[in-house]
HTML snippet that shows the backbone in 3Dmol.js (N, CA, C, O; Angstrom):
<script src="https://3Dmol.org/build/3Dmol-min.js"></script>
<div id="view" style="width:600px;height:400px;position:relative"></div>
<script>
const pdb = `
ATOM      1  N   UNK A   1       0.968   7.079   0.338  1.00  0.00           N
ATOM      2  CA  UNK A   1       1.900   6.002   0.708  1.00  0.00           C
ATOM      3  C   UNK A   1       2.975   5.892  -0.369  1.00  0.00           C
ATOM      4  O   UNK A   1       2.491   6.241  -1.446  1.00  0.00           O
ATOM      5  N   UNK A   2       4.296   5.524  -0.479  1.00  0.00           N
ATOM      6  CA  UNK A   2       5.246   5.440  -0.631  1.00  0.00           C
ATOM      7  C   UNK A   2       5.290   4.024  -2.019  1.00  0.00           C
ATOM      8  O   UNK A   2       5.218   2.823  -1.757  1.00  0.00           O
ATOM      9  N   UNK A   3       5.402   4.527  -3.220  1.00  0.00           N
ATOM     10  CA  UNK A   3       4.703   3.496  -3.999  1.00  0.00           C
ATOM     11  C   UNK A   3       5.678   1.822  -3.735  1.00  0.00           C
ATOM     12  O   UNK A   3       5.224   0.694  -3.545  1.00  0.00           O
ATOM     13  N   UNK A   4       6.712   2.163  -3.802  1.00  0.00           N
ATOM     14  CA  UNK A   4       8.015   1.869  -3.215  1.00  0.00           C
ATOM     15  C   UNK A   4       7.275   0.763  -2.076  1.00  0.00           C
ATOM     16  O   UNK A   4       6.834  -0.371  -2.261  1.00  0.00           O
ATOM     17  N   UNK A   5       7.315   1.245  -1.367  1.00  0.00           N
ATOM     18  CA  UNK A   5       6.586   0.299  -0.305  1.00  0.00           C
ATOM     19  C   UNK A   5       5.230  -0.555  -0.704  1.00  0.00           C
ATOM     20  O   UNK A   5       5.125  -1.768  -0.517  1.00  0.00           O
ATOM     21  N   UNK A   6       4.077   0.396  -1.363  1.00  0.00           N
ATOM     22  CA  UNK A   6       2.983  -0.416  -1.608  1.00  0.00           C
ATOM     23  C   UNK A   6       3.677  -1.646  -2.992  1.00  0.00           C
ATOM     24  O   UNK A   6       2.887  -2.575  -3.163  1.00  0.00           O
ATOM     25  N   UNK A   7       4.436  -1.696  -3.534  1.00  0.00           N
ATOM     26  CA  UNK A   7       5.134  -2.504  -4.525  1.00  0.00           C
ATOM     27  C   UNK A   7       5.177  -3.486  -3.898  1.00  0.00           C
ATOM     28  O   UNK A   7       4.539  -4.462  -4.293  1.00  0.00           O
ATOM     29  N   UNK A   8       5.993  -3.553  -2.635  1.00  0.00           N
ATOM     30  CA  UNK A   8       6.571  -5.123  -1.772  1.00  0.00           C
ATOM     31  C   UNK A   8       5.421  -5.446  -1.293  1.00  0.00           C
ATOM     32  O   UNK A   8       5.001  -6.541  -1.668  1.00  0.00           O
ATOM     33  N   UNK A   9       4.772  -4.854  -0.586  1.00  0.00           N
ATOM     34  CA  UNK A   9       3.695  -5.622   0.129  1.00  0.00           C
ATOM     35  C   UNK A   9       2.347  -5.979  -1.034  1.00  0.00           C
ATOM     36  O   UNK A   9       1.403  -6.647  -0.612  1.00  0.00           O
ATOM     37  N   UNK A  10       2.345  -5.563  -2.266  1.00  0.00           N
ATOM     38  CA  UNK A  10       1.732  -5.866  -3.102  1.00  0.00           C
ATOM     39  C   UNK A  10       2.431  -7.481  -3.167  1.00  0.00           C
ATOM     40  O   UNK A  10       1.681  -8.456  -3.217  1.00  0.00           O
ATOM     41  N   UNK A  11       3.965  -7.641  -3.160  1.00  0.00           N
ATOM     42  CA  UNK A  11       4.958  -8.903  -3.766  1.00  0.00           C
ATOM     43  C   UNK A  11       4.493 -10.134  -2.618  1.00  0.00           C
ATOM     44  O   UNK A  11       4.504 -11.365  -2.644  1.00  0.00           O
ATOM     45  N   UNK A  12       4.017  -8.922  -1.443  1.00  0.00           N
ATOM     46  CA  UNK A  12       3.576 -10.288  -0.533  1.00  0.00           C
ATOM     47  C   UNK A  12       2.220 -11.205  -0.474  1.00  0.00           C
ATOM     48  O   UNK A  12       1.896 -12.325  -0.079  1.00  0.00           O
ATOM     49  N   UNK A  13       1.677 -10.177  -1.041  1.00  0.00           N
ATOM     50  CA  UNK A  13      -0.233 -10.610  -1.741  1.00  0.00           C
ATOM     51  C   UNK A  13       0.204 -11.369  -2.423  1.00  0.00           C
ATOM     52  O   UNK A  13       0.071 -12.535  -2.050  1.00  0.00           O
ATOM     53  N   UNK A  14       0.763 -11.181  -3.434  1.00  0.00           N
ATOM     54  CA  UNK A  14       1.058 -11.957  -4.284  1.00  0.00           C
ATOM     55  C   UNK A  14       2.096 -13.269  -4.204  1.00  0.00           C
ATOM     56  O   UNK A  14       2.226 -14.048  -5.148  1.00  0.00           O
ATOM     57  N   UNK A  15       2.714 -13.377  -3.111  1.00  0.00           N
ATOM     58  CA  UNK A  15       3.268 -14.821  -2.487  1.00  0.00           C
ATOM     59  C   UNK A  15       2.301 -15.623  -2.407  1.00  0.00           C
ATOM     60  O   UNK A  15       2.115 -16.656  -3.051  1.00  0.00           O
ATOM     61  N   UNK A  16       1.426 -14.967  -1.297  1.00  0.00           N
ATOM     62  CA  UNK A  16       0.554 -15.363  -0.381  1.00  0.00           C
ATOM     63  C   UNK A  16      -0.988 -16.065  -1.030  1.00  0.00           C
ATOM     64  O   UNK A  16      -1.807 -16.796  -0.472  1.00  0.00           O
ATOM     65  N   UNK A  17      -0.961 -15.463  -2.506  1.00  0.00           N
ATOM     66  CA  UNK A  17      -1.971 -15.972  -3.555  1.00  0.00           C
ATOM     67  C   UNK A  17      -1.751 -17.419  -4.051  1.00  0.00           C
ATOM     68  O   UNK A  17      -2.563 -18.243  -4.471  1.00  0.00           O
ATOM     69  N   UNK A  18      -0.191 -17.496  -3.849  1.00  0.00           N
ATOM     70  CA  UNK A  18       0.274 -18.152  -4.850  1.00  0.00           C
ATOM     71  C   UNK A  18       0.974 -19.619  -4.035  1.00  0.00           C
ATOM     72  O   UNK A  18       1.671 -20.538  -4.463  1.00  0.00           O
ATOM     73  N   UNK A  19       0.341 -19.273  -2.536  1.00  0.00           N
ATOM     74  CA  UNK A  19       0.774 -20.566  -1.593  1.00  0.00           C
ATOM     75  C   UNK A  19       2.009 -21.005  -1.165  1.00  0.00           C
ATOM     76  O   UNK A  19       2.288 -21.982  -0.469  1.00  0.00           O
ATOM     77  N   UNK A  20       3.200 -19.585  -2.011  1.00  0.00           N
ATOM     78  CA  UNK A  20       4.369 -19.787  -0.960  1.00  0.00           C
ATOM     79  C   UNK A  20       4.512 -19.168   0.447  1.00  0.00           C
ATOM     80  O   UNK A  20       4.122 -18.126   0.974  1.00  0.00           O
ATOM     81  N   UNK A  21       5.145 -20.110   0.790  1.00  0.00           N
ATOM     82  CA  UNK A  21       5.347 -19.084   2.728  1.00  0.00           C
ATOM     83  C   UNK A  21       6.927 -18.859   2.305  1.00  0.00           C
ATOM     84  O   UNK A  21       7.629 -19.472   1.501  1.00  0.00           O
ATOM     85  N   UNK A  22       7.230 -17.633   3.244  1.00  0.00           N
ATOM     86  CA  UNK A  22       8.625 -17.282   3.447  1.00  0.00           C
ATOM     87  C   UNK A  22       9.713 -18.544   3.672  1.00  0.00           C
ATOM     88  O   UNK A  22      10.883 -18.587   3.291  1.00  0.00           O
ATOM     89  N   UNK A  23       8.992 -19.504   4.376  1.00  0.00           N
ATOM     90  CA  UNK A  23       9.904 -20.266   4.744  1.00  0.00           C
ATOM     91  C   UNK A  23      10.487 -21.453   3.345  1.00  0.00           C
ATOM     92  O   UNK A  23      11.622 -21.913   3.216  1.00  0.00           O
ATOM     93  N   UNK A  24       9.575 -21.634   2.675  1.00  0.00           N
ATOM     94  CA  UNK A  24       9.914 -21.718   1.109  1.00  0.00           C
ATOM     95  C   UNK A  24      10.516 -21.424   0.349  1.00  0.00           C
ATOM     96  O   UNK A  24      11.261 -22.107  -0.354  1.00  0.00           O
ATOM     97  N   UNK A  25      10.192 -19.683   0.329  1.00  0.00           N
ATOM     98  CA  UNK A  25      11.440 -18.590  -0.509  1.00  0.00           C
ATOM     99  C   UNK A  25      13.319 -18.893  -0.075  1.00  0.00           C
ATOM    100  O   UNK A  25      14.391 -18.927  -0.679  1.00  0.00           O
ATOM    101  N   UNK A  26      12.792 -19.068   1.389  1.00  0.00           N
ATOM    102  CA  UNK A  26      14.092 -19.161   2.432  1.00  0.00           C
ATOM    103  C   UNK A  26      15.044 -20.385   1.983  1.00  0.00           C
ATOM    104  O   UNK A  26      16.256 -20.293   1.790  1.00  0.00           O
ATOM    105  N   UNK A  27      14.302 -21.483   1.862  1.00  0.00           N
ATOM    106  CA  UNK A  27      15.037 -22.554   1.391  1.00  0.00           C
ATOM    107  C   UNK A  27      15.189 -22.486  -0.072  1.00  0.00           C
ATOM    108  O   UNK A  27      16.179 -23.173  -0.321  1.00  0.00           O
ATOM    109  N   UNK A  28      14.576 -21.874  -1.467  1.00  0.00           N
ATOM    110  CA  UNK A  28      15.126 -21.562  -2.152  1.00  0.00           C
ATOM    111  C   UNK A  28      16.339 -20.680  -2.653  1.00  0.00           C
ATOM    112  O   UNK A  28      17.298 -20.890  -3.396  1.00  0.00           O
ATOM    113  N   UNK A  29      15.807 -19.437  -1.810  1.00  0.00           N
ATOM    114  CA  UNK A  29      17.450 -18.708  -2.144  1.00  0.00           C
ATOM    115  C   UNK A  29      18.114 -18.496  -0.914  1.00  0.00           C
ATOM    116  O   UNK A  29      18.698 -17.462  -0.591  1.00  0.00           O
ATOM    117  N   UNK A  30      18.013 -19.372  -0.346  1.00  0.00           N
ATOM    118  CA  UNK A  30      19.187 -19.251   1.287  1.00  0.00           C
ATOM    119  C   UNK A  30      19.222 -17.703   1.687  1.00  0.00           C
ATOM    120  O   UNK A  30      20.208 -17.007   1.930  1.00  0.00           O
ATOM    121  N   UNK A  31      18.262 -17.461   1.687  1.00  0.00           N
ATOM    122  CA  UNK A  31      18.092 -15.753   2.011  1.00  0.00           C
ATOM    123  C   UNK A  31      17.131 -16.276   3.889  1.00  0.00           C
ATOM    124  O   UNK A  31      16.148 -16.970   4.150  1.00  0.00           O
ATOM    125  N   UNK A  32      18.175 -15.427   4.791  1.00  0.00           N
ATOM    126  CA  UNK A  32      16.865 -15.413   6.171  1.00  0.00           C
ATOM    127  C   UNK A  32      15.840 -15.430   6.085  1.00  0.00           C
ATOM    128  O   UNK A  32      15.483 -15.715   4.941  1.00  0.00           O
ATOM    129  N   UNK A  33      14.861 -15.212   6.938  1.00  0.00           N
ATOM    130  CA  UNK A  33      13.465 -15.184   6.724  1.00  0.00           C
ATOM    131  C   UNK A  33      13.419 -13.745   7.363  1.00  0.00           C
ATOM    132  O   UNK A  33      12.566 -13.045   6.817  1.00  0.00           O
ATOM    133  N   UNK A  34      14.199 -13.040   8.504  1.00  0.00           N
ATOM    134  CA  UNK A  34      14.535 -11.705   8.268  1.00  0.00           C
ATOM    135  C   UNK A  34      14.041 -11.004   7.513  1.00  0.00           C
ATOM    136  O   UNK A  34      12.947 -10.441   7.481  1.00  0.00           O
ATOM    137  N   UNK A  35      15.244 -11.043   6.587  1.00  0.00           N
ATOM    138  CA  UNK A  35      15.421 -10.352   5.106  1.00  0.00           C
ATOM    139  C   UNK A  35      14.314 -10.373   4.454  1.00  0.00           C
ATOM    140  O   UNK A  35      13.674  -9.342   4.249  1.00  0.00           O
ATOM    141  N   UNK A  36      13.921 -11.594   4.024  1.00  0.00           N
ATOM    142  CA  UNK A  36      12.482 -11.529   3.408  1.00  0.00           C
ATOM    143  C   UNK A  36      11.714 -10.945   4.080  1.00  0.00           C
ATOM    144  O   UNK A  36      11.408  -9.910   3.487  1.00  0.00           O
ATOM    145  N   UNK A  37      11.286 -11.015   4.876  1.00  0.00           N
ATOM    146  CA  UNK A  37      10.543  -9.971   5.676  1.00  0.00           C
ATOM    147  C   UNK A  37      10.801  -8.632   5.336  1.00  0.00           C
ATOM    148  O   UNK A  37       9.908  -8.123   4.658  1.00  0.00           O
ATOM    149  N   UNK A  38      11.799  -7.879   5.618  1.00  0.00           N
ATOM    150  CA  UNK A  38      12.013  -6.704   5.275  1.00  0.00           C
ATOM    151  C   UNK A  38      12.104  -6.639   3.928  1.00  0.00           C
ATOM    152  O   UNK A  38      12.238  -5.489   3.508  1.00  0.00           O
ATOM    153  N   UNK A  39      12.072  -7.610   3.000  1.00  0.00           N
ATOM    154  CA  UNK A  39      11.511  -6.975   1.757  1.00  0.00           C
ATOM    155  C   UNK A  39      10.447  -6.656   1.021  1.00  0.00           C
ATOM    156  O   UNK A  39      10.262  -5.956   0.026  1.00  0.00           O
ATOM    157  N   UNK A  40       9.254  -7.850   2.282  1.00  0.00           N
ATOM    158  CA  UNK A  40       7.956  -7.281   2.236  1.00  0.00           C
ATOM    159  C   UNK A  40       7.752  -6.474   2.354  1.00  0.00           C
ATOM    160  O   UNK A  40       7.290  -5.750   1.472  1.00  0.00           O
ATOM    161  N   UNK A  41       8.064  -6.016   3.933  1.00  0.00           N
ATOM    162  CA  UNK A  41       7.537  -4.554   4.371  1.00  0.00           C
ATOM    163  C   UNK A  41       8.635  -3.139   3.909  1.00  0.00           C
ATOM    164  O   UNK A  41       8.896  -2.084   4.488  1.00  0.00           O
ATOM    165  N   UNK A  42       9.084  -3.740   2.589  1.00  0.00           N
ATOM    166  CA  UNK A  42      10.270  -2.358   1.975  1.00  0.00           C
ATOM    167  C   UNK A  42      11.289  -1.415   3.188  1.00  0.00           C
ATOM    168  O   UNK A  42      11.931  -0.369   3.088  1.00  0.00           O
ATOM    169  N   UNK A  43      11.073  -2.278   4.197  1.00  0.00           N
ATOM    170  CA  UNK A  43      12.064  -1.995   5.454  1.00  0.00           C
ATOM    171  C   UNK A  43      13.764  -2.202   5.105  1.00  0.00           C
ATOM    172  O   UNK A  43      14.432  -3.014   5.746  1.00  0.00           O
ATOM    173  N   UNK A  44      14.322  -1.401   4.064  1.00  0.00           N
ATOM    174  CA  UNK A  44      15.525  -1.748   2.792  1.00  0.00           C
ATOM    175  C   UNK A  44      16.595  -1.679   4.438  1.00  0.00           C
ATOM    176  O   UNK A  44      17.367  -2.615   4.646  1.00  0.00           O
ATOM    177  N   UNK A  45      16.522  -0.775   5.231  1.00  0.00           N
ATOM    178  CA  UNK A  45      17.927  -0.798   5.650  1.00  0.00           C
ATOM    179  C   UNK A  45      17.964  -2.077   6.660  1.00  0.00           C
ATOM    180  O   UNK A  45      19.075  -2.527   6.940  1.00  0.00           O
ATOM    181  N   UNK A  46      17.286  -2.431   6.986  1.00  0.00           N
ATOM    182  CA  UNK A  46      17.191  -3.852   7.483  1.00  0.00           C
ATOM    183  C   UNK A  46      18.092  -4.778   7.116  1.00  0.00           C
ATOM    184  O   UNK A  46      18.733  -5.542   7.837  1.00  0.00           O
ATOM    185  N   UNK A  47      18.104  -4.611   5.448  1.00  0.00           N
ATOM    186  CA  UNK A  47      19.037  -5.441   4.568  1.00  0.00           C
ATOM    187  C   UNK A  47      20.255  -5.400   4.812  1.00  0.00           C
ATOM    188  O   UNK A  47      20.587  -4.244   5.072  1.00  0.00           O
ATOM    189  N   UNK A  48      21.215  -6.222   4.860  1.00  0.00           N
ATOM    190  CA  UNK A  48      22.845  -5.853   4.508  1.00  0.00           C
ATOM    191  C   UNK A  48      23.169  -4.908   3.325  1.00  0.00           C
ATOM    192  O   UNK A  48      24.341  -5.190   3.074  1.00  0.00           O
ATOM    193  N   UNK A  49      22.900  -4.237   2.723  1.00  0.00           N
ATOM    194  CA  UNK A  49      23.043  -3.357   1.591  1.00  0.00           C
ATOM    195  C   UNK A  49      23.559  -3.940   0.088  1.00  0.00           C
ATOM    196  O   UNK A  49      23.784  -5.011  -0.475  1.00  0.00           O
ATOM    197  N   UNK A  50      23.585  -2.608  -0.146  1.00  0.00           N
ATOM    198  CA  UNK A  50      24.717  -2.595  -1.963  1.00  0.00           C
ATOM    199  C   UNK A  50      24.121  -3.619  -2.060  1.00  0.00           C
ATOM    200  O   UNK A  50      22.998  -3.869  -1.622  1.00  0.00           O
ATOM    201  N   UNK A  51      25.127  -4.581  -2.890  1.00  0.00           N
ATOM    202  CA  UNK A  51      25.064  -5.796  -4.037  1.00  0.00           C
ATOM    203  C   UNK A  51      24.055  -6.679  -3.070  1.00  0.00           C
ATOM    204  O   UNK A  51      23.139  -7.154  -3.740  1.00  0.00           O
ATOM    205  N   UNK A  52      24.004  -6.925  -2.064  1.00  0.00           N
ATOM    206  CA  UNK A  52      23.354  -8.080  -1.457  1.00  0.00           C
ATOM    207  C   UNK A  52      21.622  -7.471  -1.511  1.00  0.00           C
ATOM    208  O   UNK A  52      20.716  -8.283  -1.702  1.00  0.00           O
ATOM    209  N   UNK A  53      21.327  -5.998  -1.323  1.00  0.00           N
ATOM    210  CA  UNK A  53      19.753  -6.134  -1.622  1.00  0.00           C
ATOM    211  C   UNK A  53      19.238  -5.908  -2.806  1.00  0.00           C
ATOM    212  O   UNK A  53      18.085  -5.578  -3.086  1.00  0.00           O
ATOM    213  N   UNK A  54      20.602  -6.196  -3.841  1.00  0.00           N
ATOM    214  CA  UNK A  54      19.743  -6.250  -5.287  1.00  0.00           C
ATOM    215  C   UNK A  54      19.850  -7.356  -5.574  1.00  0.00           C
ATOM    216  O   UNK A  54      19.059  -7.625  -6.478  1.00  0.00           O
ATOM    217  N   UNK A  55      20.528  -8.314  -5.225  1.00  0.00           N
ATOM    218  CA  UNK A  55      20.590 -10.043  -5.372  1.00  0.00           C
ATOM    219  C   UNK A  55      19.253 -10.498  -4.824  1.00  0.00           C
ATOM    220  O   UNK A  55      18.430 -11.191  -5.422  1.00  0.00           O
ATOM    221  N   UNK A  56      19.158 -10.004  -3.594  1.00  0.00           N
ATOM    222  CA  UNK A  56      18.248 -10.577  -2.029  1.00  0.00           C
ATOM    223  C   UNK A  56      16.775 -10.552  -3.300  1.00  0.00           C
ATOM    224  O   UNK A  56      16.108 -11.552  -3.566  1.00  0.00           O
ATOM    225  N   UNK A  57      16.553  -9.151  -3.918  1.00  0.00           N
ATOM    226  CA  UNK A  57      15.461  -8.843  -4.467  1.00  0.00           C
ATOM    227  C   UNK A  57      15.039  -9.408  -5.604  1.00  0.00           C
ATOM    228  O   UNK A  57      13.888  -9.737  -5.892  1.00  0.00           O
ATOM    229  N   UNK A  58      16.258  -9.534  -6.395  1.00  0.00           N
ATOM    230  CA  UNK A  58      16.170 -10.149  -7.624  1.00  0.00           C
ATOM    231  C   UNK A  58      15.758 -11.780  -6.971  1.00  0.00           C
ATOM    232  O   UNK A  58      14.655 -12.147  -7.375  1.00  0.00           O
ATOM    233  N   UNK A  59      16.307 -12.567  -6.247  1.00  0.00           N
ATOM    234  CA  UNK A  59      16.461 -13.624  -6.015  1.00  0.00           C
ATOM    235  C   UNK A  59      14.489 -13.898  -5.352  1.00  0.00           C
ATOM    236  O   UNK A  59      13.781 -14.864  -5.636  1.00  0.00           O
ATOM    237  N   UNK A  60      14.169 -12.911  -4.624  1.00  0.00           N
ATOM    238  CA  UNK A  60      13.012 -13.416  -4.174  1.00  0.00           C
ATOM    239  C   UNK A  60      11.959 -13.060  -5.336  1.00  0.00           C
ATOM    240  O   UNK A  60      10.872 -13.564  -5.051  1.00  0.00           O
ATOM    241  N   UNK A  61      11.926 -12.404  -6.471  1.00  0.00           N
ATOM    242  CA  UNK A  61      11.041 -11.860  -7.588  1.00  0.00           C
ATOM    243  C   UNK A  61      10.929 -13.134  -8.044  1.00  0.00           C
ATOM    244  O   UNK A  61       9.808 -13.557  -8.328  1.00  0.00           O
ATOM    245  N   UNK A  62      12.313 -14.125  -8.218  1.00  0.00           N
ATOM    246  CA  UNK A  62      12.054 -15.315  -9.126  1.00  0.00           C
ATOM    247  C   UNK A  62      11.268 -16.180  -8.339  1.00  0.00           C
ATOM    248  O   UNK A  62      10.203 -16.649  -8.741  1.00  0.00           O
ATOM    249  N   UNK A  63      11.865 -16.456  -6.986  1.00  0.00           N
ATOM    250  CA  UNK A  63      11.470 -17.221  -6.325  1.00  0.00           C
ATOM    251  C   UNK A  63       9.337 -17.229  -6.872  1.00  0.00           C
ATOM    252  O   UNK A  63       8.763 -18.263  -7.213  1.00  0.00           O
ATOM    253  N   UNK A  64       8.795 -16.148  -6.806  1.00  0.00           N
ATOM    254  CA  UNK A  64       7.375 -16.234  -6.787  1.00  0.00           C
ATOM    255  C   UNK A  64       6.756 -16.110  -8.032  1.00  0.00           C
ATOM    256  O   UNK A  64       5.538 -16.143  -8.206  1.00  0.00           O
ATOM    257  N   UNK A  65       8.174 -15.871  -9.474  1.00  0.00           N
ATOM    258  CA  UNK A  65       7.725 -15.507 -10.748  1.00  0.00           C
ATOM    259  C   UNK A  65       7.093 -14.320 -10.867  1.00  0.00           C
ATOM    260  O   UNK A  65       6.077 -14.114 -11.531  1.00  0.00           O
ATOM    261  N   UNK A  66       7.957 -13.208  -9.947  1.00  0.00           N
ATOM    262  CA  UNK A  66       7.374 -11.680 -10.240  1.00  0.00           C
ATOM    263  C   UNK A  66       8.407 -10.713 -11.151  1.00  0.00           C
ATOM    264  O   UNK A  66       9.419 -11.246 -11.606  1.00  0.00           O
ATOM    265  N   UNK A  67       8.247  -9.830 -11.314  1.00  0.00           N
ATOM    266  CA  UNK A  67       9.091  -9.213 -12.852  1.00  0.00           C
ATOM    267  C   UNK A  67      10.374  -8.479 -11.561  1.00  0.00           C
ATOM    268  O   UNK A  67      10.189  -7.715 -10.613  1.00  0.00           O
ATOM    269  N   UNK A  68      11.437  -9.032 -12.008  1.00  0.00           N
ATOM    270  CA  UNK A  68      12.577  -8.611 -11.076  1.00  0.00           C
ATOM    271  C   UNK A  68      12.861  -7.123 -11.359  1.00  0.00           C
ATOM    272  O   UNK A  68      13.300  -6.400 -10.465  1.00  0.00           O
ATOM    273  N   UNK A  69      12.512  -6.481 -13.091  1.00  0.00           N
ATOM    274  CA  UNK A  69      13.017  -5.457 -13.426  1.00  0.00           C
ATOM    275  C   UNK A  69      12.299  -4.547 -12.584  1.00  0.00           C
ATOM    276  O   UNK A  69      12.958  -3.674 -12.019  1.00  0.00           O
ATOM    277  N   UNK A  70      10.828  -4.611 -12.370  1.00  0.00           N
ATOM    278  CA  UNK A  70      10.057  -3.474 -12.119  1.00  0.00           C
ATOM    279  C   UNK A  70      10.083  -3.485 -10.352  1.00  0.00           C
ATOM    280  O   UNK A  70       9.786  -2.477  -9.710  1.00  0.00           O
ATOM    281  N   UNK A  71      10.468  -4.731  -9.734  1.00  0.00           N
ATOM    282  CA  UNK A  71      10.594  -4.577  -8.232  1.00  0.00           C
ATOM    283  C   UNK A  71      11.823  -3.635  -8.362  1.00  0.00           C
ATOM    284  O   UNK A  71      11.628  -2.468  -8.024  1.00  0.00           O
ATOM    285  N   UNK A  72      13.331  -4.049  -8.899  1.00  0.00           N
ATOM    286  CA  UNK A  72      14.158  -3.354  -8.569  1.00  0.00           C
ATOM    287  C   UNK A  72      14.173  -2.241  -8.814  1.00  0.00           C
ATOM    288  O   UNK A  72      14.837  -1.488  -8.101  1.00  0.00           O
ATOM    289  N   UNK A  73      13.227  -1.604 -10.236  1.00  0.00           N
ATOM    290  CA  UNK A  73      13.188  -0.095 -10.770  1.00  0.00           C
ATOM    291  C   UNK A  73      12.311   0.351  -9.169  1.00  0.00           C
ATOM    292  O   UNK A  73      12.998   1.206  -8.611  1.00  0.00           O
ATOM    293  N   UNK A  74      11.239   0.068  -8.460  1.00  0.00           N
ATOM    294  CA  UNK A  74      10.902   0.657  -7.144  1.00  0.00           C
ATOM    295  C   UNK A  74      12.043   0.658  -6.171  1.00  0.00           C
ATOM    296  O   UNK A  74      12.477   1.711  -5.704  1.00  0.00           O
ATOM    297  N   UNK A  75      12.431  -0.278  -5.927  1.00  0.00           N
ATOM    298  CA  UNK A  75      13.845  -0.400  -5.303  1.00  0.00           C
ATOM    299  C   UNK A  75      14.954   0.972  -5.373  1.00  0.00           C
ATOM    300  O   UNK A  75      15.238   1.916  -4.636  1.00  0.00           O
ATOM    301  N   UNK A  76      15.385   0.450  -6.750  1.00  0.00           N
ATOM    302  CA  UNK A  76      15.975   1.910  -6.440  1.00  0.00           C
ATOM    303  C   UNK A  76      15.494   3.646  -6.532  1.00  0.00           C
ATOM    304  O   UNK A  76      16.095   4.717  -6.443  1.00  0.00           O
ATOM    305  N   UNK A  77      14.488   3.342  -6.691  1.00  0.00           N
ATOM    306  CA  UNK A  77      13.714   4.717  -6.484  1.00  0.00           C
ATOM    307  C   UNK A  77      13.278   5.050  -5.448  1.00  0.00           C
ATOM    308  O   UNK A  77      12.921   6.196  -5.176  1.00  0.00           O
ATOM    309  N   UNK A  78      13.237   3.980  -4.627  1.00  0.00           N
ATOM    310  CA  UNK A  78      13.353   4.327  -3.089  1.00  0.00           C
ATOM    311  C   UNK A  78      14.220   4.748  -1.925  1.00  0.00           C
ATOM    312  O   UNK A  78      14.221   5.449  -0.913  1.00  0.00           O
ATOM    313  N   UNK A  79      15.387   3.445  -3.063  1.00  0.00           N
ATOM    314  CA  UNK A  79      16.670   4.068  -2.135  1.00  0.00           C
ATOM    315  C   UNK A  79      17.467   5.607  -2.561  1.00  0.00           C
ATOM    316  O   UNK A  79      18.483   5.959  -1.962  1.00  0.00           O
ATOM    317  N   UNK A  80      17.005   6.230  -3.388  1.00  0.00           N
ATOM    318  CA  UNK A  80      17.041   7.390  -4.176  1.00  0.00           C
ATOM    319  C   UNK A  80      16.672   8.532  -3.794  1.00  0.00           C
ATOM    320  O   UNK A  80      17.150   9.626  -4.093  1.00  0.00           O
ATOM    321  N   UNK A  81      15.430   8.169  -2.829  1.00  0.00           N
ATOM    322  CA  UNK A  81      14.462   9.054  -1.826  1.00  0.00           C
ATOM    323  C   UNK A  81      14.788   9.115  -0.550  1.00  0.00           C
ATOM    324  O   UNK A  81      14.404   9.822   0.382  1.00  0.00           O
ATOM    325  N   UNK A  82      15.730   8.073  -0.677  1.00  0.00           N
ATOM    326  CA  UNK A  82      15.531   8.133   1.373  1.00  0.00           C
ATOM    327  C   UNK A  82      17.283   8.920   1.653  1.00  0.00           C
ATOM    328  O   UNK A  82      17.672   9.172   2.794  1.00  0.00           O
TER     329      UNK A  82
END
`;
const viewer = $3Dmol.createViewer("view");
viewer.addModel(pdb, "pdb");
viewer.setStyle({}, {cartoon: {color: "spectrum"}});
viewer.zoomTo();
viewer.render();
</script>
């Protein structure tokens, strides 16, 4: 599996530990619930691209207090691959 991918859905265990729902994240960073979604399931082109899915990402890492550097270092090593 695609570590890239097991990363986000690891980010969603780890929401989901931690008693936020999407719809939470959503009202914190005015991000869809869409989007969040597809950043669970590392479904990147889903996203509006460029600058907006490194904001989208950075913005939901804080939202749950996860390390923004090491989501986005998978991030772009994914978008690198595809």
């Amino acid at each position: 599996m695609n570590t890239a991918l097991t990363a986000f859905q690891d980010l969603a265990a780890l929401r989901h530990q931690k008693g936020i729902s999407l719809h939470q994240i959503g009202e914190i960073t005015k991000i869809c619930i869409r989007y969040l979604e597809a950043i669970e399931g590392g479904q990147f082109s889903k996203l509006p691209g460029g600058f907006y899915n490194v904001s989208y990402i950075r913005q939901y890492a804080r939202a749950i207090e996860a390390s923004e550097e090491e989501l986005l270092e998978c991030y772009l090593r994914s978008a690198s691959i595809s």
